[in-house]
C-alpha positions as CSV (number, residue, x, y, z in Angstrom):
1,X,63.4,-171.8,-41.1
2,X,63.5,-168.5,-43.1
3,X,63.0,-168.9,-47.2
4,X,66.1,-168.1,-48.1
5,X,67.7,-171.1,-46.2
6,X,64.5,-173.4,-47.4
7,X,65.4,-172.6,-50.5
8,X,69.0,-173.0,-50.3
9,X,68.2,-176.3,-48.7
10,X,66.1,-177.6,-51.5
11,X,68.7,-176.7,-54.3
12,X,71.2,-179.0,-51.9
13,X,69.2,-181.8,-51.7
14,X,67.5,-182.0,-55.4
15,X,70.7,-181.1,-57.1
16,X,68.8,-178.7,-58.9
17,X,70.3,-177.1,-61.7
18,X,72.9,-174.5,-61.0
19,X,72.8,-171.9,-64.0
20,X,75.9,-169.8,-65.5
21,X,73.6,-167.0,-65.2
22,X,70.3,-165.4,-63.9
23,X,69.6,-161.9,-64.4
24,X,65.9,-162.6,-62.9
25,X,67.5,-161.4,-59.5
26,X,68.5,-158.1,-60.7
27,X,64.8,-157.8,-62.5
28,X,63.4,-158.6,-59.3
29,X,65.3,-155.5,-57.6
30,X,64.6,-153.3,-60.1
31,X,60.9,-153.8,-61.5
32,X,59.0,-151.3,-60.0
33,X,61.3,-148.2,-60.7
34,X,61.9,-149.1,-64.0
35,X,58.3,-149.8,-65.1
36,X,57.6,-146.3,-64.1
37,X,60.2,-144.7,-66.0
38,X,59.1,-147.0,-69.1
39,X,56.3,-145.8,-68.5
40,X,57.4,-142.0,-68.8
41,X,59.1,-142.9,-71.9
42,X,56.9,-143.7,-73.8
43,X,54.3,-141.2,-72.7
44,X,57.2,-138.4,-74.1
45,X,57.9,-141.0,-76.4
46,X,61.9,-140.9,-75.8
47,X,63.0,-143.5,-77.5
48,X,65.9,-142.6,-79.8
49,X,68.8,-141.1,-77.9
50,X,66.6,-137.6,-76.0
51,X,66.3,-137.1,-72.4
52,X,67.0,-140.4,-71.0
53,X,70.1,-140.8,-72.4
54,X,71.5,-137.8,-71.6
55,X,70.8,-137.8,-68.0
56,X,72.5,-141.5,-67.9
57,X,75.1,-140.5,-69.5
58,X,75.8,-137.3,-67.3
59,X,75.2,-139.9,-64.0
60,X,77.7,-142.6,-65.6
61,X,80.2,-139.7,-66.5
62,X,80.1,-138.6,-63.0
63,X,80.7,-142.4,-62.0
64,X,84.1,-142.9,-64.1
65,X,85.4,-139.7,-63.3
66,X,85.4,-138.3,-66.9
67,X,84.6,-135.2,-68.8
68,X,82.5,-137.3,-71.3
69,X,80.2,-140.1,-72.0
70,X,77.9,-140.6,-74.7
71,X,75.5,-143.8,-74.9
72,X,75.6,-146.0,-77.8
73,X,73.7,-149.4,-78.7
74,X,76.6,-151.6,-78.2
75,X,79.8,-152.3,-77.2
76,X,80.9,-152.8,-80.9
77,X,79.8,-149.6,-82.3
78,X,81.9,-148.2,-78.9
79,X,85.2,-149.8,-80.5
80,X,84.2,-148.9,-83.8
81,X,83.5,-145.0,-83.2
82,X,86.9,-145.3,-81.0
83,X,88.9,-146.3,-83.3
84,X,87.8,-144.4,-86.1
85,X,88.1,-141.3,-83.9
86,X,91.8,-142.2,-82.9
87,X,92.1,-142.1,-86.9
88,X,92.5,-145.4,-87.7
89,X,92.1,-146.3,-91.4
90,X,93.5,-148.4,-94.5
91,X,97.1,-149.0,-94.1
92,X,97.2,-148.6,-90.2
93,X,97.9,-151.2,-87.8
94,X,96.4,-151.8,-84.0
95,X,97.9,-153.9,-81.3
96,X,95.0,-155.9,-79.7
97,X,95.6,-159.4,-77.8
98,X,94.3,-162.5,-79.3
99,X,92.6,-163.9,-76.5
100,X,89.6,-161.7,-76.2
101,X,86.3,-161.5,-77.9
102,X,86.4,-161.0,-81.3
103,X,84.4,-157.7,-81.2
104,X,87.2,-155.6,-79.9
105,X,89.1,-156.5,-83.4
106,X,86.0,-155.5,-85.5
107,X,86.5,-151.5,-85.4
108,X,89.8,-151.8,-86.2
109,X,88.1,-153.8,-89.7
110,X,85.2,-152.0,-90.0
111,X,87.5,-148.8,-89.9
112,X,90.0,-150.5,-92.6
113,X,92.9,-150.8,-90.1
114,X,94.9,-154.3,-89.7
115,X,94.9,-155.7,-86.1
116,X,98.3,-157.0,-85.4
117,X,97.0,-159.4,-82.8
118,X,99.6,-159.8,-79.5
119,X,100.0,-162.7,-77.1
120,X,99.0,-162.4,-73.6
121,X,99.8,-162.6,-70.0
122,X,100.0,-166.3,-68.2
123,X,98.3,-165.0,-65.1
124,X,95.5,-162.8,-66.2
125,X,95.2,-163.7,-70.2
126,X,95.6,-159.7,-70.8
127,X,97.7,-158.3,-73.2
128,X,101.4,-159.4,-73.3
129,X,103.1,-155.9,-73.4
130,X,106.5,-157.3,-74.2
131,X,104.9,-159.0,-77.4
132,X,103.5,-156.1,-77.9
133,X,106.2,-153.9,-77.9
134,X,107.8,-156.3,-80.3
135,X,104.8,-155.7,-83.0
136,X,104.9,-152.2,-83.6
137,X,106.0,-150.9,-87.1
138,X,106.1,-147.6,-88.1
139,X,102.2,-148.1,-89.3
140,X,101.5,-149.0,-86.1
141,X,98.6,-146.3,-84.8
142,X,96.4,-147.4,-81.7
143,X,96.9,-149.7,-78.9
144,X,93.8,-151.8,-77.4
145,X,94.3,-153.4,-73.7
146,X,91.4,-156.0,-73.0
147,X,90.2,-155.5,-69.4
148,X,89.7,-159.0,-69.0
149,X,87.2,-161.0,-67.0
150,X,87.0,-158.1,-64.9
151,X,90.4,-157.2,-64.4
152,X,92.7,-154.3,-65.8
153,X,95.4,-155.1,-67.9
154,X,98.9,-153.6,-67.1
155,X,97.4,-150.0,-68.2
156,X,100.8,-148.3,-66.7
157,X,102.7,-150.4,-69.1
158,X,100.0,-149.4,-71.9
159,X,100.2,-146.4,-71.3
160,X,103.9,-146.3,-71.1
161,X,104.2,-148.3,-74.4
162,X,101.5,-145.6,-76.1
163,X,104.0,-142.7,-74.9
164,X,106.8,-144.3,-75.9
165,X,105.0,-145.3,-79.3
166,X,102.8,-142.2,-80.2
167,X,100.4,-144.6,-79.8
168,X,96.5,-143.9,-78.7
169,X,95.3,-145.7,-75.7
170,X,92.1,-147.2,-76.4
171,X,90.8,-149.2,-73.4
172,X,87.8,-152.3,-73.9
173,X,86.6,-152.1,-70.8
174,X,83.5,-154.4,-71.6
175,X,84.2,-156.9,-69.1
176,X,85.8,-155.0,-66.2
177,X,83.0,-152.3,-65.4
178,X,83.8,-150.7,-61.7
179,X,87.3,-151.7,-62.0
180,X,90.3,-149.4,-60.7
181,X,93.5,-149.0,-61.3
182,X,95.4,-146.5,-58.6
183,X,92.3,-145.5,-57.3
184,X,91.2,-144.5,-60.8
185,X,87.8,-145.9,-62.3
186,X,89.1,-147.8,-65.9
187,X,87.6,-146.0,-69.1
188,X,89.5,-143.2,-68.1
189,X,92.7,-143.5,-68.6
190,X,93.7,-144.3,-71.7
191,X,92.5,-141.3,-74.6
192,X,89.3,-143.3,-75.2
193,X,87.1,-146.1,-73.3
194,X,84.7,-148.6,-74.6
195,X,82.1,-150.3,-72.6
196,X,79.6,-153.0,-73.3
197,X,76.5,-153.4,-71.6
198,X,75.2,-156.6,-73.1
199,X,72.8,-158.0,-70.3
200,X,75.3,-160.7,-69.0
201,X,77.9,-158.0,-68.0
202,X,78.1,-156.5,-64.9
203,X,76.5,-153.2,-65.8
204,X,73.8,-154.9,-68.2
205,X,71.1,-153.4,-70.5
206,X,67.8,-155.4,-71.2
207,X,69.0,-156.1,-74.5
208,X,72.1,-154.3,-76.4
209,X,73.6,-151.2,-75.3
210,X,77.1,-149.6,-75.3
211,X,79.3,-146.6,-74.2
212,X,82.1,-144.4,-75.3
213,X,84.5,-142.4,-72.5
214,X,86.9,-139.7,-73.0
215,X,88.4,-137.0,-70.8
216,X,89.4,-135.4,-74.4
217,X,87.4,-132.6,-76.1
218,X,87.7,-132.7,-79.1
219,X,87.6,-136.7,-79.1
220,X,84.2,-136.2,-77.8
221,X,82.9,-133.9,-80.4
222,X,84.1,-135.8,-82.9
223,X,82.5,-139.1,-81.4
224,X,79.4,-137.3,-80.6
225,X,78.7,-136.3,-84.4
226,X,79.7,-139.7,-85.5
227,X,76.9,-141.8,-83.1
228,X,74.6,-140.0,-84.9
229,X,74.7,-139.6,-88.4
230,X,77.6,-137.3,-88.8
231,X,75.3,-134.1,-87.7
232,X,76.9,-131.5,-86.1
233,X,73.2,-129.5,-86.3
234,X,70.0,-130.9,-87.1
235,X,70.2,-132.1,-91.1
236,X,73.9,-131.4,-91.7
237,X,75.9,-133.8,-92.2
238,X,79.6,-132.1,-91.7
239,X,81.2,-136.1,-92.3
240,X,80.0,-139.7,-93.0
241,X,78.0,-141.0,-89.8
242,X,76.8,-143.8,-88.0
243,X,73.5,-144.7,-86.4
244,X,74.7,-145.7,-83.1
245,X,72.6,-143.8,-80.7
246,X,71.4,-146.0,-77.7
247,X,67.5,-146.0,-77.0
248,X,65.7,-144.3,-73.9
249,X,64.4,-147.6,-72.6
250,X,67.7,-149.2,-72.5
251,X,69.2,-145.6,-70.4
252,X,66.6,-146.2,-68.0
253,X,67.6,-149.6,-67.0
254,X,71.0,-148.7,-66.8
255,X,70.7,-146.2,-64.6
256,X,68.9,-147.5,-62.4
257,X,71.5,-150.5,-62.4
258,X,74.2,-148.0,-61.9
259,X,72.5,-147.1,-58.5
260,X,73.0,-151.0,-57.1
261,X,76.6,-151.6,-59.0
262,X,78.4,-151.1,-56.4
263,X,76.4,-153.4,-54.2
264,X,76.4,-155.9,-56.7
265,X,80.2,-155.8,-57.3
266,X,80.8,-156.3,-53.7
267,X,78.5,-159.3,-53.8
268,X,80.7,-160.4,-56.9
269,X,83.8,-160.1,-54.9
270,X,82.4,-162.2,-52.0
271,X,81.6,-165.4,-54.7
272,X,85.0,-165.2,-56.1
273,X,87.0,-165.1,-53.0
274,X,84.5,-167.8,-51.6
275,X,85.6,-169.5,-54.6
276,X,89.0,-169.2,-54.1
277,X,89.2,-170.6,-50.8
278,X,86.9,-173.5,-52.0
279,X,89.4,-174.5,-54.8
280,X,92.1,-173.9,-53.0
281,X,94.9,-176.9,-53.1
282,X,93.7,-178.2,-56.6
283,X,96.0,-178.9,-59.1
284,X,94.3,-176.6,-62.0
285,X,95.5,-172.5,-61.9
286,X,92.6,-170.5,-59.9
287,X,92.3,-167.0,-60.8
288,X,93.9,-164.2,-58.7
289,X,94.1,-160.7,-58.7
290,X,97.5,-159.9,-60.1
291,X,96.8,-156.2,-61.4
292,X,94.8,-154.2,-58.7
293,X,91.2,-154.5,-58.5
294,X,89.0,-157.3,-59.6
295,X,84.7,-156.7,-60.5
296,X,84.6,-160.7,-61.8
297,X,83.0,-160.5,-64.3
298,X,84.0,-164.0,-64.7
299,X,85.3,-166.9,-62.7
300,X,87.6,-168.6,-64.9
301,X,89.8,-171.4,-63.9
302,X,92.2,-173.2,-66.0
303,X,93.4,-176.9,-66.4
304,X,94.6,-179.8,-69.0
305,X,91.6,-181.6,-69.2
306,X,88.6,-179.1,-69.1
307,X,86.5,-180.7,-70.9
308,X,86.7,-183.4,-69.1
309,X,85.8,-181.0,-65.8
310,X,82.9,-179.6,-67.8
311,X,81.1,-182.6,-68.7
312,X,81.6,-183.5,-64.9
313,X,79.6,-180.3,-64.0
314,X,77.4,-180.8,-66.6
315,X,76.1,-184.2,-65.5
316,X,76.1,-182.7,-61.6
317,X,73.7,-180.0,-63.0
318,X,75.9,-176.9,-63.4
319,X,76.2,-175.3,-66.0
320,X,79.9,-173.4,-67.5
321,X,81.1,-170.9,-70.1
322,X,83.9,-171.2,-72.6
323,X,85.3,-167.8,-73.0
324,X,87.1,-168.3,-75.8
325,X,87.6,-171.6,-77.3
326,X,89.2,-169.9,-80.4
327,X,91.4,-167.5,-80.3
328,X,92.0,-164.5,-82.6
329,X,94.7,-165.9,-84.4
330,X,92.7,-169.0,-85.4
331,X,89.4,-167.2,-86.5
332,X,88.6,-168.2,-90.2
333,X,87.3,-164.5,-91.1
334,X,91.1,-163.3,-90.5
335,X,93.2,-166.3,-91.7
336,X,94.0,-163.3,-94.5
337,X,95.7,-161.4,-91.9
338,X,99.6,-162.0,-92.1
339,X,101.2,-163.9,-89.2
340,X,102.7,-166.7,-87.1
341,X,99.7,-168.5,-86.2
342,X,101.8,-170.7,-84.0
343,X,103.4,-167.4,-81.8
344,X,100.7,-167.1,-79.7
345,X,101.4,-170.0,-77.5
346,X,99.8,-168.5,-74.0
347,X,96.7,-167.4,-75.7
348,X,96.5,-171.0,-77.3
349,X,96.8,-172.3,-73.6
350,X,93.9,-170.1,-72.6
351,X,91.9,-170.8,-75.2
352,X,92.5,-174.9,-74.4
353,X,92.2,-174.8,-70.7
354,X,90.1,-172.0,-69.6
355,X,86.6,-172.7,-67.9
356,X,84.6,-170.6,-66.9
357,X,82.3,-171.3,-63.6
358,X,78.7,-169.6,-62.8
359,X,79.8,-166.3,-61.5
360,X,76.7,-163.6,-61.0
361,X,74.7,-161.3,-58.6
362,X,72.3,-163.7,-56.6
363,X,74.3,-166.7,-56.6
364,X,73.9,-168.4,-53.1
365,X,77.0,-169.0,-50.9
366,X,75.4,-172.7,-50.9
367,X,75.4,-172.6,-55.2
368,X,79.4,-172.2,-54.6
369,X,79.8,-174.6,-52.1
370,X,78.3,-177.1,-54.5
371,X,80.5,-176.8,-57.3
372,X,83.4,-176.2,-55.4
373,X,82.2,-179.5,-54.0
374,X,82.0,-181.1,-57.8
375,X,85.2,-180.0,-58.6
376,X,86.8,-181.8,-56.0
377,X,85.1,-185.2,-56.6
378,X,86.1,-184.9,-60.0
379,X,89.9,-184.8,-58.6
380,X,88.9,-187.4,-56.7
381,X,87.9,-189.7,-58.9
């Protein structure tokens, strides 16, 4: 008997704990390069932005397919730099869906602007372009599709609707890193792209970490100056600046991620479609790919009594994610914002039903048997 299957053989028969995450694995592949490179950095002592950061971002740039990409130190200050660079300020509006993390709303308020939120898609919870549509005003100014749990939102229609609009496009691409749409890598198609690489997404840091995309010049520029202070040389300050630069340690890891995504995604796409077939039949909605490709970033199913489901998995030793329990529309900080609170009936259904199961690189084909397993008895019962 090899380890692997000892192992996977002791998790069956202890019912050991089955976690929502473990980023150990991808430690465990990485360790040895990285610790070197550490190693370099702080000999040179790179820490700030410098030489590490530039070569990721010229590597990652090559990745998406676009002209430019400049590391940041989250996926926050990504949305925030965005939108400011799209223009975005007091008195403008931006269409972003209400079922998504709140951090893709929070440029458009740190920049002054007024999210109109939108309702979403039944199938894949992404922006609802026909709501959409229905939202702009004449001080309408940006657009923000969610690419959500790992799949793009209708960016054709997005893109279509910013045309149509003279709107800009700018894509949160924080949970959908790898994704294409029409052979095209996301974070490249819309005017800007923002990516998160908090350590639980596919493409994580060791800590915080973020990145902005653009195939546009002068977007770049701009965005460039703005990540760091305003400077357009060393000590002048040409505009009012940000301190957004992303650290050397935190380039290192990610590039040496960005050698094994692909490899990692694949194994990502394995789980879910093992999942799929494992949940098959049930009477609770199982995620699909309805636009193109899929990373899966998350597993999310979606039935009546969820929480009922979760405290079944918790007792059975597996552990789930909520993403998002509370929508946009319901948030306290914007109950100033002007709306319908009860026009976002599909987001409201996502928010109520939606559970998320563990999803991640190193998961064991055994790990999804199991809760496929538990999520049948709990039918059963």
């Amino acid at each position: 008997m090899n380890t692997v299957t000892s192992a996977v053989r002791k998790v069956e028969s202890t019912s050991e704990r089955i976690p929502f995450n473990n980023l150990a694995v991808q430690w465990d592949e990485l360790a040895s390069s990285v610790r070197a490179e550490f190693e370099d950095v702080f000999q040179r002592s790179a820490f700030s932005a410098g030489p590490f950061t530039s070569k990721f971002e010229v590597e990652i740039a090559d990745y998406l397919g676009v002209k430019h990409a400049i590391g940041v130190n989250s996926g926050t200050s990504a949305l925030h730099l965005a939108t400011v660079a799209a223009g975005v300020g007091p008195g403008d509006e931006v269409l972003v869906p209400s079922h998504t993390f709140i951090a893709t709303l929070w440029g458009v308020l740190y920049a002054g602007g007024t999210p109109v939120l939108c309702d979403v898609d039944d199938s894949t919870g992404t922006i609802d372009l026909e709501d959409a549509g229905r939202r702009v005003t004449s001080r309408t100014k940006a657009i923000i599709p969610v690419h959500l749990y790992g799949q793009p939102a209708n960016i054709d229609g997005v893109q279509a609707l910013g045309r149509e609009k003279g709107l800009v496009v700018i894509e949160d691409n924080a949970q959908a890193f790898g994704a294409r749409w029409n052979g095209r890598q996301l974070g490249g198609i819309g005017q800007i792209g923002c990516f998160s690489f908090y350590p639980g997404k596919n493409l994580g840091a060791a800590g915080e970490g973020g990145l902005i995309s653009t195939n546009d010049d002068r977007l770049a520029e701009h965005m460039r100056a703005l990540h760091n202070h305003g400077q357009t040389e060393r000590y002048v300050h040409a505009q009012i600046g940000y301190n957004y630069r992303m650290d050397g340690l935190q380039a290192v890891v990610l590039r040496q991620k960005l050698r094994l995504i692909d490899r990692w995604t694949a194994r990502r796409k394995d789980l879910a479609a093992r999942y799929q077939a494992g949940l098959a039949g049930l009477p609770m909605a199982v995620p699909a790919i309805r636009h193109q490709d899929h990373v899966w970033h998350l597993f999310v199913v979606r039935l009546p009594e969820r929480d009922a489901l979760r405290e079944h998995l918790s007792l059975a030793n597996v552990e789930t994610g909520l993403h998002y329990p509370v929508p946009c529309h319901r948030q306290p900080c914007l109950s100033h914002l002007s709306m319908d609170r009860n026009s976002y009936p599909v987001a409201d259904r996502w928010a109520r039903e939606g559970l998320s199961l563990p999803l991640f690189y190193g998961m064991t084909d055994a790990q999804v048997d199991r809760v496929c397993h538990e999520v049948r008895r709990f039918f059963s019962a």
